[in-house]
C-alpha positions in Angstrom: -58.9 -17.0 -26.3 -61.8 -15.9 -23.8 -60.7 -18.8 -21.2 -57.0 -17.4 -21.4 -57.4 -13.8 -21.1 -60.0 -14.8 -17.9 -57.1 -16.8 -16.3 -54.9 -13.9 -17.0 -57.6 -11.8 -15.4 -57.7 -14.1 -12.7 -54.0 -14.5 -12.0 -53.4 -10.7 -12.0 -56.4 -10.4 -9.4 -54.4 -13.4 -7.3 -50.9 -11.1 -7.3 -52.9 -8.1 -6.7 -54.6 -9.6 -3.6 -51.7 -11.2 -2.5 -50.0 -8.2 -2.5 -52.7 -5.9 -0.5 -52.8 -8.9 1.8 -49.4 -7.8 3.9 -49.6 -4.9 6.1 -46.7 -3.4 5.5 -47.2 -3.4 1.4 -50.4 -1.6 2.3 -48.2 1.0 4.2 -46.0 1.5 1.6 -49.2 2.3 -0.9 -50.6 4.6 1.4 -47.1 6.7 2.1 -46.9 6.8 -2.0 -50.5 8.3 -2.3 -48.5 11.6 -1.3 -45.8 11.2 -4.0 -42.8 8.8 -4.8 -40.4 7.9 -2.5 -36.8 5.8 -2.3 -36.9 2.4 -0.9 -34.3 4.2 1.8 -37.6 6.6 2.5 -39.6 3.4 2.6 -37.1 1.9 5.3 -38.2 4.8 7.7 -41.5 4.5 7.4 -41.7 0.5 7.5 -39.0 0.2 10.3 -37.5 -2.3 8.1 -34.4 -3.0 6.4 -33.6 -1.6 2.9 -33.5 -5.4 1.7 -36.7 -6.3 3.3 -38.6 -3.3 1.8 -37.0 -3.4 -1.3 -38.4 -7.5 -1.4 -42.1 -5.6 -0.4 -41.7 -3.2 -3.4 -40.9 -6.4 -5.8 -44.1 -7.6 -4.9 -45.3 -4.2 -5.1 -44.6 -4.0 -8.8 -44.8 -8.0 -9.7 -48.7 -7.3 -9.0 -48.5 -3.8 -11.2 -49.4 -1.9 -8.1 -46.3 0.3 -8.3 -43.6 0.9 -10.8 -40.0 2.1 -10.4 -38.7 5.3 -11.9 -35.2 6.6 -12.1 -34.8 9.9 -11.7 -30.6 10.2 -12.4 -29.0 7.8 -9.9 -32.3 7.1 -7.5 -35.1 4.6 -8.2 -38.7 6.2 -7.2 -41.2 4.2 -6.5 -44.8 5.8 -7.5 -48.0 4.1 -7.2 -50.2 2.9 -9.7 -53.7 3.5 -9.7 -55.4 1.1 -12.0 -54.9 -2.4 -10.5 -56.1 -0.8 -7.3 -59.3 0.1 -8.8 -59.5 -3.7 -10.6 -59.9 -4.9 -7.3 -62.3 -2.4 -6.0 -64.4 -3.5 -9.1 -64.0 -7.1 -8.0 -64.9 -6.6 -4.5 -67.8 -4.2 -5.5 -69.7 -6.8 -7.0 -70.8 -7.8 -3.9 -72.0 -4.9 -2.5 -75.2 -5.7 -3.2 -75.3 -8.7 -1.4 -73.7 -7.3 1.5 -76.3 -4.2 1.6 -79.2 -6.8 1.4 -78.1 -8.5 4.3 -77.3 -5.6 6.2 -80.9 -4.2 5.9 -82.5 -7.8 6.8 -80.5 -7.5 9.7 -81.3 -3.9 10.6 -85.0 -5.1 10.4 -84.3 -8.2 12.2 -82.7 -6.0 14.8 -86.3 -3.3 14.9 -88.3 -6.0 14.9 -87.0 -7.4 18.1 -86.6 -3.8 19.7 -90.4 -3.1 18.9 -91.5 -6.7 20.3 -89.6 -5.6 23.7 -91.7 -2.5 24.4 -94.8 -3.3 26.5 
């Protein structure tokens, strides 16, 4: 049961990624950080059609990084927060590592600056 629900893990981590991964998804998370919009207020923003955003949103939601609403006869999209911060806990495993290296080469970097000076 552990190996399943890790490939599950894994497999939502894949779609999330994926999804980040395309510069226009990632403009349509940032314009619905200030509230939900239509895909037709989507189209102005991406400069796209209405089908091609509304194909971006699909991915949007098949990775759980937005959700639809209707409100009457509109769909909102609205952004959700929670596989966003699954990834940020992914990729913050590393920072760690990446700090390490950063300060080796920050005194790599003096060290060669002080040998320079007479």
């Amino acid at each position: 049961m552990k190996m399943r629900a890790q490939r599950l893990d894994d497999e939502q981590l894949d779609r999330i990624f994926a999804a980040l991964s395309d510069r226009t998804r990632r403009r349509i998370l940032l314009r619905l950080r200030s509230g939900p919009a239509t895909v037709t207020e989507l189209t102005a923003l991406a400069g796209l059609s209405q089908p091609a955003v509304s194909k971006h949103c699909k991915v949007l939601e098949e990775a759980g990084l937005v959700r639809p609403e209707r409100d009457a006869q509109r769909i909102h999209r609205i952004i959700e927060l929670a596989p966003l911060i699954r990834a940020a806990v992914f990729v913050s495993q590393f920072e760690v590592q990446v700090d390490a290296r950063l300060d080796r080469l920050e005194a790599h970097l003096q060290s060669g600056t002080d040998e320079e000076r007479p």
